[in-house]
N, C-alpha and C positions, 0 to 999 in steps of 0.2 A: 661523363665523369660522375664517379657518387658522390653526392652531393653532400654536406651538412645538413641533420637529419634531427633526430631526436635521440640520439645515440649522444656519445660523451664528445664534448667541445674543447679543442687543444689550439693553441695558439702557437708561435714560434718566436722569440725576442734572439734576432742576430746581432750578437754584441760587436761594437769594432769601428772605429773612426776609419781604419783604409778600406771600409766597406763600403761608405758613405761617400769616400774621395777617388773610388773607384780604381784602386792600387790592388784591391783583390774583388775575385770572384767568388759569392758567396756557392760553391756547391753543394756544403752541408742543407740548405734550403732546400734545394730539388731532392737532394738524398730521402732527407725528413721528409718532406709532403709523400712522398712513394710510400717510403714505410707505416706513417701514419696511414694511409688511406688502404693497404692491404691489411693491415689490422680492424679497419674498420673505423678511425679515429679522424678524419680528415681534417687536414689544417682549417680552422676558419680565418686566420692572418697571419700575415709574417709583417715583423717590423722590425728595421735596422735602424742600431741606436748607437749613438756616439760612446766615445769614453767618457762619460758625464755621470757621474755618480746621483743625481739629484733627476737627470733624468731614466736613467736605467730605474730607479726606483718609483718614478711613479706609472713604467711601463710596468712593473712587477704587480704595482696595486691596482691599475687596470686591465691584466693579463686574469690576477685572481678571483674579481668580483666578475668576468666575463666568463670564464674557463674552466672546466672540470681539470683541464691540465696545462701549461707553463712549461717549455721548455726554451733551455736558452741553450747557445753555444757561444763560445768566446770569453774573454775577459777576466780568464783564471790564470792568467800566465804571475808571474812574481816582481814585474814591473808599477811601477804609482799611478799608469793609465790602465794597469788591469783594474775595472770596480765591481766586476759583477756581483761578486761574495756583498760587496759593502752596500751595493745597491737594493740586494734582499733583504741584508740585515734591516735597511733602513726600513724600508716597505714592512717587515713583518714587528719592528719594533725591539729588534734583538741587538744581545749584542757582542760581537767579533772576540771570542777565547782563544788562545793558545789550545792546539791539541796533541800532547806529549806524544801517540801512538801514530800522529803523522807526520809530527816531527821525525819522529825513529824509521820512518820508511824513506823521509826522502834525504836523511843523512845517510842511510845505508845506500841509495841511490848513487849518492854522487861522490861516498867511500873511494871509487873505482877512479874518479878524478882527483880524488889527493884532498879535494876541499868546496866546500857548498857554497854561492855567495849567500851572503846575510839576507838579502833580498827574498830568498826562498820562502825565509820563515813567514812571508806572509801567505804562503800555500798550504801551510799548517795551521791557518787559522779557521775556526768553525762557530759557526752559532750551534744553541743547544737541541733545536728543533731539527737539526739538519744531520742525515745519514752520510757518513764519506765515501761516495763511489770509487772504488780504487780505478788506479791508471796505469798498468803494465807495461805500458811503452812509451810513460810521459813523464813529468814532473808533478802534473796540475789533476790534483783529485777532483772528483765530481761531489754534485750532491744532491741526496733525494728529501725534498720535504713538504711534509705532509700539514699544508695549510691550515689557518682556520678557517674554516669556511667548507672544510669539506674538496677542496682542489689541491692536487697536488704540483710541483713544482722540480724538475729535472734540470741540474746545472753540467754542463758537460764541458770538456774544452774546445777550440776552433780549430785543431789542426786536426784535419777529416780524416786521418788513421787512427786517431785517438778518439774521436768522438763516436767512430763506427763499433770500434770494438766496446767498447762502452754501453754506447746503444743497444747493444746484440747480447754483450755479456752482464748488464746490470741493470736498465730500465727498462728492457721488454718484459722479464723477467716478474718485473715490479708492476706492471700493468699489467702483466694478464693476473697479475692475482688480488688486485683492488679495483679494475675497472670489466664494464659488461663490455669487453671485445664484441666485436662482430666482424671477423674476420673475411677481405672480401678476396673472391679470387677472379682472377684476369686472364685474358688469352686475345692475342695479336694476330691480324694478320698482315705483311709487310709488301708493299708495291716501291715499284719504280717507274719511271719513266711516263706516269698518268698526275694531273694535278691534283690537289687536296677538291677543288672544286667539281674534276669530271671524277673524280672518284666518290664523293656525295650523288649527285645525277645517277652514275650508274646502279650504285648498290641501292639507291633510292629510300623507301620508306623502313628499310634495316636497321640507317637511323636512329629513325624517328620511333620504330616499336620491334626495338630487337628481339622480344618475348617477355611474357609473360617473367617478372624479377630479377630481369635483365636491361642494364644501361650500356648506354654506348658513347665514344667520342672516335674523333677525327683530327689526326697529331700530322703535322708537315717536319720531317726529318730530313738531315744530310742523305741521308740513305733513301730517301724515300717518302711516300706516305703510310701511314701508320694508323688501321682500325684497330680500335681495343673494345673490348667488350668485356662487362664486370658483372656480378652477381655477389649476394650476400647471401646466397641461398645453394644446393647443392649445385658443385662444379659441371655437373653435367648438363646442364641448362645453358651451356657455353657451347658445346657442340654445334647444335643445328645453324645459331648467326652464324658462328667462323666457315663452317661447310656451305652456306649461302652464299658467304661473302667471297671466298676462294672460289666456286662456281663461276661468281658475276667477272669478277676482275679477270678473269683466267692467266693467261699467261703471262701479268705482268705484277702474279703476286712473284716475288719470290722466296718468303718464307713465313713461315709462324711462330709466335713466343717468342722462346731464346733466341730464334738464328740469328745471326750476323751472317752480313751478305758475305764477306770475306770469308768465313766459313763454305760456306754455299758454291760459291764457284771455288773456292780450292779441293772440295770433295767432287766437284763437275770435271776437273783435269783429272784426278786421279781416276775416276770412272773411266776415263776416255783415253788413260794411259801411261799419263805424267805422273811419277812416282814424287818429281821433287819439279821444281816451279822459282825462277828467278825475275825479277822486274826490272825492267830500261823506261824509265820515265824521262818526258819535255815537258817544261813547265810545271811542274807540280812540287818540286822542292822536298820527294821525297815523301811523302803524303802518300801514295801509295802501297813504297815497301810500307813506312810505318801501321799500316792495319793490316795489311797480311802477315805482320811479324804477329801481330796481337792474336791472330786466326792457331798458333801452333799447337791447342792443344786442343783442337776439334777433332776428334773420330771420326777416319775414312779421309784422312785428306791428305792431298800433294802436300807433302813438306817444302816450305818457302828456305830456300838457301841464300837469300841476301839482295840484294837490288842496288841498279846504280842511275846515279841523275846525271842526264848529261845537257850538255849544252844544244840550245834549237839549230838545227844547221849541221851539227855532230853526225858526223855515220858511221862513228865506231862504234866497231860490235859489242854485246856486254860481254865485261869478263866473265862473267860466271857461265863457266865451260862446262863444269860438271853437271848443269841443273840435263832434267830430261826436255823441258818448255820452259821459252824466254814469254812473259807476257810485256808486251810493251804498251804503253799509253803515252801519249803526245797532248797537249794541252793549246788547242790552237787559238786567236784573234778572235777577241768578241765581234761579230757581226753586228749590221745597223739594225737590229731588232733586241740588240742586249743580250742576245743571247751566244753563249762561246760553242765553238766546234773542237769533240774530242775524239782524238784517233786513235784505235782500239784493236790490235793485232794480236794472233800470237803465234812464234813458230817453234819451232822442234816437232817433238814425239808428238804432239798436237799442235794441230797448222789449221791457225782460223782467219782468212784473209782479212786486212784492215776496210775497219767500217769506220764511216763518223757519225757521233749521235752529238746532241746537242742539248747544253744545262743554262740553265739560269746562275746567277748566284756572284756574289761581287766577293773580294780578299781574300781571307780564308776558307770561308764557307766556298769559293770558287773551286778550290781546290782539292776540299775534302769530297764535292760532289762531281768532281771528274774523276776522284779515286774509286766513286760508286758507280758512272756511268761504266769505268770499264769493268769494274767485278759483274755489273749486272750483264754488259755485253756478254762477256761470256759465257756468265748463265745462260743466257736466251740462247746463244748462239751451239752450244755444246747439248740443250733439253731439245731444238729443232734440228 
């Protein structure tokens, strides 16, 4: 992974007591540490902080004295537990005005509903230091400011379609034109069915000395395991690891970069004849259609027409008459090694006799990684 460097130092403050009481999943964090680290900016912390006004602000004033940059998410909403706004004011020594031009945006807003509560008007309130990031599909404007100290400081909302487009349309923006980016680039290559450990062993010191400008890690995914390989230096220096590392693994990489495996074997049926592709799943709750429904707008692939859960024991057929290939997957009995057995067929226009391969993995994640054993079955089985 790249690492924090001598480059610019950005921190993350995740505003939010059900973050803390674990009532939500903080996504925006893994969001943000991504983007920061292809821009070149990598997170040095994240810290989640209650709705406490007193402490949001002196994570503000130890975010600035550590940090060329300060972002937060949350805490902008128009409720008395939102304090992010009042958490900076305090930290930066300002103090909380009325702003007439955001008032007018978010009365026009809520025109459409007949009547704003009163409550709002604290989403119109700004310190004098502070730029207001508009919010197109929110209520809750952002804000950019530019510290003393030379750090600046990114206020965004928590509800992650509001923050993303925000991020994308108003503080990238802002940082590539006051901070020395160093923009990194990335490229993957994706396995299945080998573990995080024999895939280390095998690609071996690739590791450890990917080339010359070049870093590496090793990610354990639903999907798989996952080599990345990064550079801050021209993208081509990416080549030679990924072609190494797709050599060593062979046939149990199944894809690079963007692919989704779901992708990967819906363009393997259609190579092989299946124009459209329906799912008969046991045990999986459904888990399966749902990522091939997500696969519909990959180029070159069987069109998924719908999937159905049946009961274990069940031997009706799937309804979906029309498809050209039913793929089916069966979800069997952990075994006394902890490990579950998944049954993996497909018939129609393509007929791939039932195999079982066998995953790790407890509750959810059980189920997400038998909806990959069988996409990967069929890869392997359709490329042999």
């Amino acid at each position: 992974m790249i690492e924090p460097g001598s480059g610019p130092r950005a921190e993350l403050l995740s505003i939010g007591s059900e973050l803390l009481a674990g009532e939500t999943l903080d996504t925006n964090a893994a969001f943000l540490g991504g983007e920061l680290a292809r821009l070149g900016v990598p997170l040095s912390r994240v810290t989640v902080l209650p709705d406490d006004r007193a402490t949001i602000a002196d994570a503000f004033r130890g975010g600035m004295d550590r940090s060329d940059l300060v972002i937060t998410t949350g805490g902008l909403g128009p409720t008395h537990d939102d304090l992010t706004r009042e958490g900076l004011a305090d930290a930066l020594g300002e103090a909380l005005e009325p702003d007439a031009d955001l008032e007018a945006t978010l009365r026009a807003r809520y025109a459409a509903f007949g009547r704003m509560p009163e409550s709002n008007l604290r989403q119109a309130m700004r310190i004098a230091s502070a730029v207001a990031l508009p919010n197109p599909i929110g209520s809750a404007p952002g804000w950019w400011v530019a510290a003393v100290g030379g750090s600046f400081v990114a206020l965004m909302p928590g509800v992650p379609s509001e923050m993303r487009r925000m991020w994308s349309e108003q503080v990238v923006p802002r940082l590539a034109a006051r901070l020395p980016l160093r923009p990194v680039s990335v490229r993957a290559v994706k396995t299945f069915g080998i573990g995080e450990s024999a895939v280390a062993e095998r690609v071996g010191d690739l590791l450890e000395a990917p080339g010359a400008g070049v870093e590496s890690g090793i990610y354990a995914r639903d999907d798989g395991v996952h080599l990345r390989f990064f550079t801050r230096g021209d993208p081509a220096l990416l080549d030679a690891p990924v072609a190494r590392a797709v050599a060593i693994l062979g046939d149990a990489v199944w894809g690079t970069d963007a692919d989704e495996l779901a992708g990967v074997a819906l363009v393997a049926l259609r190579r092989a004849g299946a124009e459209s592709v329906a799912s008969r799943e046991t045990g999986t709750g459904g888990t399966l259609a749902g990522v091939l429904a997500a696969a519909v707008a990959v180029p070159g692939a069987a069109r998924f027409v719908g999937g159905v859960v049946v009961a274990a024991g069940d031997g009706a057929a799937s309804p979906w008459s029309t498809a050209d290939a039913v793929l089916e997957v069966a979800l069997l009995p952990t075994d006394a090694s902890g490990r579950s057995r998944v049954r993996v067929g497909v018939t129609g226009a393509v007929n791939l006799p039932q195999v079982e391969v066998r995953i790790f993995g407890t509750g959810t994640q059980r189920l997400r990684r038998a909806a990959a054993a069988a996409l990967d079955q069929v890869r392997r089985s359709l490329a042999g």
